[in-house]
N, CA, C and O atoms as a printed pandas DataFrame, in Angstrom:
     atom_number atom_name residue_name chain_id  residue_number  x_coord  y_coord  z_coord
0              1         N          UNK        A               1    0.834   -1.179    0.000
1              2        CA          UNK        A               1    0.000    0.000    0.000
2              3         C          UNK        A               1    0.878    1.242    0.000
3              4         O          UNK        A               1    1.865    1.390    0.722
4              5         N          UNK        A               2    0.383    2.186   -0.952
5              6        CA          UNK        A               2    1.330    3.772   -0.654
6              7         C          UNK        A               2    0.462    4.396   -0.179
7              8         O          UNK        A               2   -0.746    4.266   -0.378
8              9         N          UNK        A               3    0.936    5.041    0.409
9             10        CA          UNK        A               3    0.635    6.545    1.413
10            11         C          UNK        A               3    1.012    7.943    0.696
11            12         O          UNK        A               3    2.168    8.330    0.520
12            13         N          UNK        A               4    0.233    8.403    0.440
13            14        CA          UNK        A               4    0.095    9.772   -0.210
14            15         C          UNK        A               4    0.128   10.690    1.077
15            16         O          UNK        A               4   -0.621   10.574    2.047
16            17         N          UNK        A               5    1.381   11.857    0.867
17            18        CA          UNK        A               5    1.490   12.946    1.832
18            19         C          UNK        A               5    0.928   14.037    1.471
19            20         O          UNK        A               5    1.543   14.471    0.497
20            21         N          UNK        A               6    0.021   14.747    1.772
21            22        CA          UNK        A               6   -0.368   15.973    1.294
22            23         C          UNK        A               6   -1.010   16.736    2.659
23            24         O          UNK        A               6   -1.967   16.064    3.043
24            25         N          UNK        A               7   -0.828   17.752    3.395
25            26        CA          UNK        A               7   -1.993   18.458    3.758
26            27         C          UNK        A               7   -3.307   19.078    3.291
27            28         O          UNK        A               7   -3.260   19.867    2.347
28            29         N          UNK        A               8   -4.154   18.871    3.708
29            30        CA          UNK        A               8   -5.604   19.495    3.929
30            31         C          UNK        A               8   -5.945   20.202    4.824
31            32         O          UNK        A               8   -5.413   20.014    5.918
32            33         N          UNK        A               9   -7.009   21.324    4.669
33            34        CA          UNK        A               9   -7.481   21.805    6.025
34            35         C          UNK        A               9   -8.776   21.034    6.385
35            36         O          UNK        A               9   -9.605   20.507    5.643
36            37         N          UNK        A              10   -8.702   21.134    7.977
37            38        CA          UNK        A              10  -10.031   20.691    8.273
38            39         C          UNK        A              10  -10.567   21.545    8.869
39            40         O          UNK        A              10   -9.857   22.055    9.735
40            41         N          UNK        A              11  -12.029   22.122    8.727
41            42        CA          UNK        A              11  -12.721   22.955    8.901
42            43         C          UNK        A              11  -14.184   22.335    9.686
43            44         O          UNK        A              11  -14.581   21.173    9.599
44            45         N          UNK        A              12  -14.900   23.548   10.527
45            46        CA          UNK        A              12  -16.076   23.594   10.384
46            47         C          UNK        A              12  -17.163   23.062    9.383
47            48         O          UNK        A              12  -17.083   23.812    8.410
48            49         N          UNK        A              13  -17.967   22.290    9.196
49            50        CA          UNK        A              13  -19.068   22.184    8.319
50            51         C          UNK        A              13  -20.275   22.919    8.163
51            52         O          UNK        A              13  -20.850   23.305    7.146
52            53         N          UNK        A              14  -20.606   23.063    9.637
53            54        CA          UNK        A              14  -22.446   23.317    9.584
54            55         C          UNK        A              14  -22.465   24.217   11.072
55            56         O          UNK        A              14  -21.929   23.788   12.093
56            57         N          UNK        A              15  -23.207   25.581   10.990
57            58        CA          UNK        A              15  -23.407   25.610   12.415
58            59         C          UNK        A              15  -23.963   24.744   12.887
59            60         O          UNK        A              15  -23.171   24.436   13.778
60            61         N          UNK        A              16  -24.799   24.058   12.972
61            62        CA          UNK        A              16  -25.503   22.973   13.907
62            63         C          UNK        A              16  -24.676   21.524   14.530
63            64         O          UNK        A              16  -25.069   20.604   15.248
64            65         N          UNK        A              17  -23.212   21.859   13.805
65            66        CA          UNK        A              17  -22.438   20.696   14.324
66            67         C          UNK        A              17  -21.632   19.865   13.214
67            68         O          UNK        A              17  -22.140   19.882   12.093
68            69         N          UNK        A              18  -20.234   19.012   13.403
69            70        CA          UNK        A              18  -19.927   18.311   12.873
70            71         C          UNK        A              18  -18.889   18.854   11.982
71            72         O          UNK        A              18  -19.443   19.628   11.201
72            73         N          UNK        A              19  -17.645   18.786   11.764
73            74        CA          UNK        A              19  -16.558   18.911   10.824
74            75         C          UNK        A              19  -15.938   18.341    9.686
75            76         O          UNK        A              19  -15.768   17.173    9.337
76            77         N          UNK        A              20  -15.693   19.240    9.275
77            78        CA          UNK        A              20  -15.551   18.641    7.298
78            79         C          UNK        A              20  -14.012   19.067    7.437
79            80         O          UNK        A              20  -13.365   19.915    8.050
80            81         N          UNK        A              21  -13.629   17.381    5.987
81            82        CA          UNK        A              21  -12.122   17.412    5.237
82            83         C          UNK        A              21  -12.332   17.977    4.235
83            84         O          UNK        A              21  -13.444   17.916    3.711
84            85         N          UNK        A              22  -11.138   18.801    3.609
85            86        CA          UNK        A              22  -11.049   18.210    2.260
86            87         C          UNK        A              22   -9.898   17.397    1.519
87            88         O          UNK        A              22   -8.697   17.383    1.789
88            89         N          UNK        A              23  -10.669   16.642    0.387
89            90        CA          UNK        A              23  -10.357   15.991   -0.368
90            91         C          UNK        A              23   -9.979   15.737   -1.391
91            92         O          UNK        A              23  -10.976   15.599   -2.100
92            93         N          UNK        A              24   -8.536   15.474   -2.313
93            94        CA          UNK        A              24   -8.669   15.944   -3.464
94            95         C          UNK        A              24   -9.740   15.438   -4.564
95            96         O          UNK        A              24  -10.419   14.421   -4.713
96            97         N          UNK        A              25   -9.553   16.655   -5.259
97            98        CA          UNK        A              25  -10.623   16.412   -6.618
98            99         C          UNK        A              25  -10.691   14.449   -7.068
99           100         O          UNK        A              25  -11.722   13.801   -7.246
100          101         N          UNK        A              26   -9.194   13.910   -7.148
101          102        CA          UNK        A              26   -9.362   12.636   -7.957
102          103         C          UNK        A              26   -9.583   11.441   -7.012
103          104         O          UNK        A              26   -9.494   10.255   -7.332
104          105         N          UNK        A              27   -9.841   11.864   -5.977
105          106        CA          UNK        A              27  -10.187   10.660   -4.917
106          107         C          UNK        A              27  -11.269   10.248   -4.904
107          108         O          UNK        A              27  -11.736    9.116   -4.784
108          109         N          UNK        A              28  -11.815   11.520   -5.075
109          110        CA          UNK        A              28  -13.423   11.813   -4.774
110          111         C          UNK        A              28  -13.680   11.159   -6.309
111          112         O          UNK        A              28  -14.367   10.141   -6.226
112          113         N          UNK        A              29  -13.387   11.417   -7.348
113          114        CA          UNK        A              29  -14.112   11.149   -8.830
114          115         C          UNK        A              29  -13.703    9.768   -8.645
115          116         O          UNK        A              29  -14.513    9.119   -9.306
116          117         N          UNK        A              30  -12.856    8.949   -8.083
117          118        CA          UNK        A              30  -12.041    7.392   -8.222
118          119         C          UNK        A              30  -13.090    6.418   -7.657
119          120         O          UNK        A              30  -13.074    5.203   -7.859
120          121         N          UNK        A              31  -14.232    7.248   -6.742
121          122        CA          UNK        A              31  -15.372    6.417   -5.538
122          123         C          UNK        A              31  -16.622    6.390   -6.718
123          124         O          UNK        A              31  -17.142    7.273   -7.398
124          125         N          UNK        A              32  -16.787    5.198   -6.622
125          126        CA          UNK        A              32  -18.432    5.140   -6.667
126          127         C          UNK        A              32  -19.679    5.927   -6.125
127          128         O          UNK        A              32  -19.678    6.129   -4.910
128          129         N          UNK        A              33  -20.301    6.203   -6.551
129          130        CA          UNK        A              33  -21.054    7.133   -6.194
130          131         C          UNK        A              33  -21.849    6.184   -4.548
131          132         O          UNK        A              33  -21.833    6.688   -3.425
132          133         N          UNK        A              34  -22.417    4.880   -4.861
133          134        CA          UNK        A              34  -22.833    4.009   -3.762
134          135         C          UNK        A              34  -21.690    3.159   -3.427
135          136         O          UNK        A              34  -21.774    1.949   -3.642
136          137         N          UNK        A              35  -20.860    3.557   -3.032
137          138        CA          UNK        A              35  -19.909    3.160   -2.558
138          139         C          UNK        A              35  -19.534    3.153   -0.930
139          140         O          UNK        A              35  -18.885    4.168   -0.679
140          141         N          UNK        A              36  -19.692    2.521   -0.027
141          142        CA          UNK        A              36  -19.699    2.954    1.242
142          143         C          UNK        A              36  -18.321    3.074    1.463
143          144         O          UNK        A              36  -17.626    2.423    0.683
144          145         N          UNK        A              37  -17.453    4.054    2.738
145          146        CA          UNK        A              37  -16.284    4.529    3.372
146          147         C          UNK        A              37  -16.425    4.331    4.543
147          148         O          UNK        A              37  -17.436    4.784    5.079
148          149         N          UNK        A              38  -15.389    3.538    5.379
149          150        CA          UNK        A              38  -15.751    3.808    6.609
150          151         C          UNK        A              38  -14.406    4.767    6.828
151          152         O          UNK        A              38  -13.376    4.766    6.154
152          153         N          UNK        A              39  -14.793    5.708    8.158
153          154        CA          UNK        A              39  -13.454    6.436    8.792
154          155         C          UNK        A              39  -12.985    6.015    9.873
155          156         O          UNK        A              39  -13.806    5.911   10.784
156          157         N          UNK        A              40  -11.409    5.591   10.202
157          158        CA          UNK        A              40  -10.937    5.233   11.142
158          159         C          UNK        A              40  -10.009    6.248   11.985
159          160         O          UNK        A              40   -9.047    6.596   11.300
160          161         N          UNK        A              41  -10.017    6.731   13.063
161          162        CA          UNK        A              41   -9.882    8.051   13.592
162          163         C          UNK        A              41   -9.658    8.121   15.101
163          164         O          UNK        A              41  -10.566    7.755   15.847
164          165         N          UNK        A              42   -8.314    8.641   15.674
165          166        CA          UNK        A              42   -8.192    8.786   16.952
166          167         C          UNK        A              42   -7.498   10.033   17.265
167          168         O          UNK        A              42   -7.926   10.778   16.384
168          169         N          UNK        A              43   -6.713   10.700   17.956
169          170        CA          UNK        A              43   -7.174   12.296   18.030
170          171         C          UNK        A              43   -5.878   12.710   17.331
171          172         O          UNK        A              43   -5.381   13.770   17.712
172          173         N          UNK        A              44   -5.242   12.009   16.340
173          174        CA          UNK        A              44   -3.603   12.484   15.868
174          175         C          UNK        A              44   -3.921   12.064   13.959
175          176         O          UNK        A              44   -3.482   12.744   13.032
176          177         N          UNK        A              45   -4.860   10.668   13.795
177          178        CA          UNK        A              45   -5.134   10.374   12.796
178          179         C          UNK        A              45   -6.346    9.731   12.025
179          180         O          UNK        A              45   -7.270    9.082   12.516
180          181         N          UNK        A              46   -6.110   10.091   10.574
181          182        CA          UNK        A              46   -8.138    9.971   10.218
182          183         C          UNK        A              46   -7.555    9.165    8.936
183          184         O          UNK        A              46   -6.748    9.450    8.051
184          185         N          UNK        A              47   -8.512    7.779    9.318
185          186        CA          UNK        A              47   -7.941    6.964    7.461
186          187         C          UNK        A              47   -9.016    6.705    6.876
187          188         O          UNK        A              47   -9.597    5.908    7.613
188          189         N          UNK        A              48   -9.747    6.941    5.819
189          190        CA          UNK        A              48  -10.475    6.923    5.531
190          191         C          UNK        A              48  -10.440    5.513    4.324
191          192         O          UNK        A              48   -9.506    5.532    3.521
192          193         N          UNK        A              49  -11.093    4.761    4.269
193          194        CA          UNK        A              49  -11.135    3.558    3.511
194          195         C          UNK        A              49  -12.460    2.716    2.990
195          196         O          UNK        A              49  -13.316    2.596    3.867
196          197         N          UNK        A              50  -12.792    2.087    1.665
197          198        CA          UNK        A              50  -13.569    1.674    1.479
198          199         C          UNK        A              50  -14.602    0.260    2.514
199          200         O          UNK        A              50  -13.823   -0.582    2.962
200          201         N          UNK        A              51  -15.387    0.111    2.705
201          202        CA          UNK        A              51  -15.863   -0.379    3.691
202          203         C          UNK        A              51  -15.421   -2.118    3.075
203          204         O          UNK        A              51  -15.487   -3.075    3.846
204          205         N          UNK        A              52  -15.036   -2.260    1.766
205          206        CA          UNK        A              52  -14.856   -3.635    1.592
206          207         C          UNK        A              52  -13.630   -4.148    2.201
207          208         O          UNK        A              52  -13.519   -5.362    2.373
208          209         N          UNK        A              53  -12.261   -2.967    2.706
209          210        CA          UNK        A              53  -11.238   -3.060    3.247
210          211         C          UNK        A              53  -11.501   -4.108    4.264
211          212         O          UNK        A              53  -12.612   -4.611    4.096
212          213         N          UNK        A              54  -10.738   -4.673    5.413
213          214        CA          UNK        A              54  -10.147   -4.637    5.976
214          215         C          UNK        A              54   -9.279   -4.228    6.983
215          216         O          UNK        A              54   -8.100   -4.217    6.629
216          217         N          UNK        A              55   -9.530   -3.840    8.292
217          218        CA          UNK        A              55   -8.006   -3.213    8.494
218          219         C          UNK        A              55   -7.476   -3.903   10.194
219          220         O          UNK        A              55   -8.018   -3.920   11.299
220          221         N          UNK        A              56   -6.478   -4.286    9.783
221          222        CA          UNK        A              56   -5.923   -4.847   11.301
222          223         C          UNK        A              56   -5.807   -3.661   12.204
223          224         O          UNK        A              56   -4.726   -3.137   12.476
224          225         N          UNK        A              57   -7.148   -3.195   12.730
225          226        CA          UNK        A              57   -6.471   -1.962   13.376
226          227         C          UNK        A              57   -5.093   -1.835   14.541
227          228         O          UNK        A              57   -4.671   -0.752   14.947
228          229         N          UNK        A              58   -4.524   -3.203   14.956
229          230        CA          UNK        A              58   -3.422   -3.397   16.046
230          231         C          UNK        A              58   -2.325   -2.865   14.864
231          232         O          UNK        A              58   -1.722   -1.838   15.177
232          233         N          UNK        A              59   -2.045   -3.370   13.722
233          234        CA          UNK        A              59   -1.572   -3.163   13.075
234          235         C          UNK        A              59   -1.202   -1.603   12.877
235          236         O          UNK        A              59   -0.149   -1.069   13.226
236          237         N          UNK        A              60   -2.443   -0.916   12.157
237          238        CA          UNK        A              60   -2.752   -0.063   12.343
238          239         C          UNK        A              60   -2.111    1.580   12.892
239          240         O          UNK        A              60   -1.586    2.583   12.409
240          241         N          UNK        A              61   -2.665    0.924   14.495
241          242        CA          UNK        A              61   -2.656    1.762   15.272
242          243         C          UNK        A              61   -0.794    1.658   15.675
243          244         O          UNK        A              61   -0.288    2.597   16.289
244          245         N          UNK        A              62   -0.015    0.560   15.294
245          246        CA          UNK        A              62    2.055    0.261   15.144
246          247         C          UNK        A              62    2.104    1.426   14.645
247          248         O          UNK        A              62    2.643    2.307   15.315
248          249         N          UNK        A              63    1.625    1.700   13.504
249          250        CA          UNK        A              63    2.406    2.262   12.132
250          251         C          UNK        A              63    2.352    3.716   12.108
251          252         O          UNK        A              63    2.895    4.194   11.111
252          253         N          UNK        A              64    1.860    4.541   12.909
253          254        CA          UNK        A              64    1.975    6.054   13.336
254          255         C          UNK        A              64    2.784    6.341   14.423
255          256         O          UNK        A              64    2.459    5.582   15.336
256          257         N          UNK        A              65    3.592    7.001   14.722
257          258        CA          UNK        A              65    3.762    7.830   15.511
258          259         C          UNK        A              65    3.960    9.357   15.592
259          260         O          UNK        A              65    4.142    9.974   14.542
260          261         N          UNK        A              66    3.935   10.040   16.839
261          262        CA          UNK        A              66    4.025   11.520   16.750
262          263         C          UNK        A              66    5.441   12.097   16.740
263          264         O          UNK        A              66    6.352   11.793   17.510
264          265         N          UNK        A              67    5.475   13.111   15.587
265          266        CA          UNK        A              67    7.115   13.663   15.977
266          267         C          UNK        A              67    6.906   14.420   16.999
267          268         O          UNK        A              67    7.849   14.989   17.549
């Protein structure tokens, strides 16, 4: 698997609650429109992956650390 480095901002979405990524343009056109994503997320990192994935999250959760 490669890992693409890029920053994004993450922002506000809605006054009523809840925060938005963004994403590049060709990620987004690469998904199926009914395609489900799940997000995997703890307070340093957000992976976002198709729901047919897989993911060892022990694994996972090895392969980050903070500088």
């Amino acid at each position: 698997m490669i890992f693409f480095r890029k920053n994004y901002k993450i922002r506000k979405a809605t006054p009523t609650g809840g925060h938005q990524i963004s994403l590049p343009p060709a990620w987004i056109e690469a998904r199926n429109e009914d395609e489900d994503i799940e997000v995997l997320y703890d307070r340093t990192v957000v992976v976002i992956v198709p729901s047919r994935v897989k993911v060892n999250e022990k694994v996972l959760s090895g392969a980050f650390e903070e500088k």
